[in-house]
C-alpha positions, 0 to 999 in steps of 0.5 A: 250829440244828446237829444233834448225835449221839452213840451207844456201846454194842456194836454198829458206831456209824457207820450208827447216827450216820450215820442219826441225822444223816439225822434231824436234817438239817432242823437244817443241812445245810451240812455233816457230820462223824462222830468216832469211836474206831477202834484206840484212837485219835479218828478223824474224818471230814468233808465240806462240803456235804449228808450225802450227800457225808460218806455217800458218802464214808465208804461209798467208804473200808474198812469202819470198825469203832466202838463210840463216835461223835459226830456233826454237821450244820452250819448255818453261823454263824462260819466259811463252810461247808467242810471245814475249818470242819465240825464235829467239832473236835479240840484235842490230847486233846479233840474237839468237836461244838456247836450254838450260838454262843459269843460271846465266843470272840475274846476266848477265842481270844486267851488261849488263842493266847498258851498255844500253841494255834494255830487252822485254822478260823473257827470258835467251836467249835474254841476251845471244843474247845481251851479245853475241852483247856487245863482237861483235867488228867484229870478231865472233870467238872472240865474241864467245869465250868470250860468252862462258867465261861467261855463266854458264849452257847448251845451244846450240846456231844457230846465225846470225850476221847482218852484215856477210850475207849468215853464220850461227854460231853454238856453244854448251855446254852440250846440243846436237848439229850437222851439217849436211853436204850437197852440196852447202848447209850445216844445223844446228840441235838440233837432226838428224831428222831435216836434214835426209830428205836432208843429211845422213852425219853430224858432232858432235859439241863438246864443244869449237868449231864453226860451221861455215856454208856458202852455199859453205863451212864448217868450224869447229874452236876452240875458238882459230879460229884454223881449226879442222879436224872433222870425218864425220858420216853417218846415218844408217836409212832413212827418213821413219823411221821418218815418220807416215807410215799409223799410226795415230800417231808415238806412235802407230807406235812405240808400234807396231815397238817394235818386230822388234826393239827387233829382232834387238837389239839381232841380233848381241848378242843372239845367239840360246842357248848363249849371244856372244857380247863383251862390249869395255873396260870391259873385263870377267876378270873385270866384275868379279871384279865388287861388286856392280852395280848403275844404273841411269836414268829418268822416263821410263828409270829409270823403266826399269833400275828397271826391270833390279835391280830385274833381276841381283839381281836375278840371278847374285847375285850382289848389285844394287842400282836404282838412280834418274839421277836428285838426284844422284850427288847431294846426294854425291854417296857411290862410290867405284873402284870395282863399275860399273855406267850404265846410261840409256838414249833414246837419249843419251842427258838427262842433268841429266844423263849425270851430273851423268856420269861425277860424276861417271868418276871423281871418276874413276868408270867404266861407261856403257851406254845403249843410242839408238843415235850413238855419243849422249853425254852419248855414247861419254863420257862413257868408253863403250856403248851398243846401243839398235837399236831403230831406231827415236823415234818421240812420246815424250812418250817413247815405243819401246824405253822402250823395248829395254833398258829393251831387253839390261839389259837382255842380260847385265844380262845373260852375266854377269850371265855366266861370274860369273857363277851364271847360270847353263849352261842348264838354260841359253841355255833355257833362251837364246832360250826363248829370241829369241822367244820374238819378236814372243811374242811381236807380239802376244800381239799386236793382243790384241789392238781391245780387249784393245780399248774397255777397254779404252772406259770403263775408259778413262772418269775416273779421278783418277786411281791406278796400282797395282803390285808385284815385276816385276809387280811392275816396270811395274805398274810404268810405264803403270802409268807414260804412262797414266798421261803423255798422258791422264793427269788422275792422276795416282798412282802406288804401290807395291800390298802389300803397299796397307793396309799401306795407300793407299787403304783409296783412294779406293772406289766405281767405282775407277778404278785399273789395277792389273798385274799378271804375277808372279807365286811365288807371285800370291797368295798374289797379287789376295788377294790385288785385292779381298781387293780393289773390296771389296771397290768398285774398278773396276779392269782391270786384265792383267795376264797370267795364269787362276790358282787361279783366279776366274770369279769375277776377270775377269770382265774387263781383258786381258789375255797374254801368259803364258812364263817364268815368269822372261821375263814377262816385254818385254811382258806385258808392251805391253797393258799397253802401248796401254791402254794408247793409246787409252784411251787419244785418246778417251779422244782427247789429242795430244797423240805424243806431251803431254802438258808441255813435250819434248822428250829430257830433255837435262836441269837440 
């Protein structure tokens, strides 16, 4: 969840951790710190709240001249968001930044009480700093190894030892780490927007290795203090994909990047009338084999993997089951060989997804990832990966990400589709030609965001708010719900339509707000008879549909028409104004829209 920065080489570290930290705010912005060397000494510096309050601050002191820094910015697990509990940590000779979480620390903290350390903050990371100084006898590499030993849980870690000038450490487990490789100067990161602006080349720390970082080298060592040969990648997007472009915010940027990123994902695997894309290590022949499909994720993530439940069940005719990542492993999976795992993740770092792919592999089950970061965790372990191509994604609440996670489940579906021989071949040629025209569509959706601000004017001043749906509509209301309570913090619900009369519409009365999607053909019917329920009790209803059949003016008060397609591709369009609704209606409400309260863009802790 935390951002970590690291930078050495020859020129002034501050600006350069500092900016890093702007990149990685998205990870947490509870507060910020910088440790750096100044007169031979571990200097550290750092503020609760935003960056800005650390950047400020530091701008208001005497310049600060340093060639070696670590830099943090908290999302907050153990110790509330102070300056006290922000990070970097010092024990004696050692100091600490950290992303993660050490689970048995408490345990750790009471040995180390009774050896003499005395403990200020709430934090697991000081106990890391001060065990970390226990097994410091003048060999980091050791002390390190003997760290990790004892640690139980996720963490990645930028240290400094006071008595070693111009070096910065890094290690990790389970949380994501990277080096950035540069000349005469080389950079610690949690996530590559931190270092691109300086280096498009970096290096995947694994578990059980050392980074070792000096202005005029890098080293990465096992625990053993053995030398490893590393492969250097090399970033494929540059730094203005990182950037605002004009945009008020990087979420609005992302809504209106999806008909790109779209495009872009199918590129390479629809062809005009046909999908034509290999998935390494599962051939035709074994996906035949295939009985039943899991799919896992979380939050955005996880509705889509529920779009992608209705598409396959549709038309490939296989069992699929939809998982919480965060309950998978620990409800012990029905899990059988013929079974296939797909775990979906933007960042590829999602700690509950990843326990769920490391339980899927132990069982010997096959896993798909559907991941946007080249080399995340989730890439690297599972058996194959299917990129979406989404380029960074900055705003912690996910958009473009969304539609190209749902774009690869229709691709998935139309292949397995052909493959099982469950679609006639005429119909997937029009289903393949209509996927190529969804870019087209996407953008003409986005045309809509004048007409969508004003709506939002109408109910951004509501508390309480219901979205209703059936079958597609139904996981599409599930996430224009979690987009508004993560962005506008109005208390959201979502429903299956027809669940209404079994309880919920005794929440239904004058002036409460519904947004209703209609864009099922086979189910409209039913569904504008859940609408007239909830107007006859008063509600005001946002329609969003795509075909004025059926639908009478008193449904029409507050709408959003889109075009009418065909109705199983409705989702990689009508998410669009759920998106923007959302937008716009915390804007006028004056949230921080890229950086909702108490979230971080990568959950990369249980």
């Amino acid at each position: 969840m935390c951002g970590i920065v690291g930078y050495v080489g020859k020129k002034n570290c501050v600006n350069y951790v500092l900016d890093g930290l702007k990149h990685l705010e998205y990870r947490g912005y509870d507060s910020a710190g910088i440790a750096l060397f100044e007169n031979d000494e571990v200097k550290i510096i750092k503020k609760c709240g935003k960056l800005d309050e650390l950047i400020k601050y530091i701008n208001s002191t005497k310049k600060i001249e340093s060639n070696c820094a670590i830099g943090h910015t908290r999302w907050a697990t153990h110790g509330k968001p102070s300056d006290l509990n922000s990070h970097p940590h010092r024990q004696n000779k050692v100091t600490v930044v950290h992303n993660g979480i050490i689970e048995n620390y408490e345990e750790l903290k009471e040995i180390l009480k009774e050896k003499g350390y005395c403990f200020k903050t709430q934090t697991d990371t000081e106990v890391v700093a001060a065990l970390l100084d226990y097994y410091y006898e003048g060999d980091p590499i050791k002390a390190i190894e003997k760290l990790t030993e004892k640690l139980d849980g996720s963490y990645s870690l930028g240290i400094l030892f006071s008595d070693i000038k111009d070096t910065v450490y890094g290690t990790r487990k389970n949380s994501p780490l990277i080096v950035g490789v540069g000349e005469n100067e080389n950079f610690l990161a949690s996530d590559i927007p931190a270092i691109i602006k300086n280096t498009k080349k970096y290096i995947v720390l694994e578990k059980g290795e050392i980074a070792i970082l000096k202005k005029d080298s890098l080293k990465i060592v096992d625990f053993s203090g053995k030398e490893k040969e590393k492969k250097i990648l090399t970033i494929d997007w540059d730094i203005e994909a990182a950037e605002k472009n004009g945009f008020p915010h990087f979420m609005l940027k992302e809504i209106f990047e999806q008909p790109q990123v779209i495009k872009k994902c199918f590129r390479t695997r629809l062809l005009e009338d046909d999908v034509d894309f290999e998935i390494k290590n599962l051939p035709d022949e074994k996906i035949k084999q295939i009985k039943k499909i899991h799919i896992v994720a979380c939050g955005t993530a996880m509705h889509a993997g529920l779009v992608g439940k209705n598409i396959l069940e549709k038309l490939v005719r296989i069992p699929v089951e939809v998982e919480v990542a965060s309950e998978f492993r620990y409800k012990n999976p029905i899990l059988n060989k013929d079974d296939l795992v797909i775990l979906i993740s933007q960042s590829g770092e999602t700690a509950d997804t990843l326990a769920a792919l490391r339980l899927a592999k132990e069982r010997n089950v096959f896993t798909l990832a559907i991941v946007n970061v080249v080399s995340s965790s989730i890439a690297r372990e599972s058996d194959s990966v299917l990129y979406t191509w989404a380029g960074p994604e900055i705003s912690v609440a996910s958009t473009k990400a969304y539609s190209v996670q749902l774009a690869c489940l229709y691709l998935l579906t139309l292949k397995f589709a052909k493959i099982f021989k469950t679609i006639e071949k005429e119909k997937l040629k029009e289903y393949c030609k209509f996927l190529n025209k969804i870019p087209d569509v996407v953008n003409d959706v986005l045309k809509l965001n004048d007409k969508i601000k004003e709506l939002a004017k109408i109910f951004y001043n509501n508390k309480n708010m219901f979205y209703i749906g059936r079958g597609l509509d139904q996981c599409l209301a599930l996430e224009g719900s979690l987009k508004l309570k993560e962005l506008s913090y109005i208390h959201s619900e979502a429903y299956a339509a027809g669940e209404l009369k079994h309880g919920p519409i005794s929440l239904i009365e004058e002036k409460t707000p519904v947004v209703a999607i209609l864009t099922q053909t086979n189910l409209s019917l039913k569904t504008i008879s859940n609408i007239k329920e909830v107007i006859a009790r008063g509600a005001d209803v946002l329609l969003i549909y795509n075909d004025e059949k059926n639908i009478d003016s008193s449904l029409l008060e507050y709408s959003i028409k889109l075009p009418k397609t065909i109705d199983l591709f409705s989702p990689l369009y009508s998410i669009i104004p759920l998106q923007l609704f959302a937008y716009h209606i915390a804007v006028f409400k004056k949230c921080d829209v890229d950086k909702p309260r108490n979230l971080a863009k990568s959950v990369t802790v249980e």
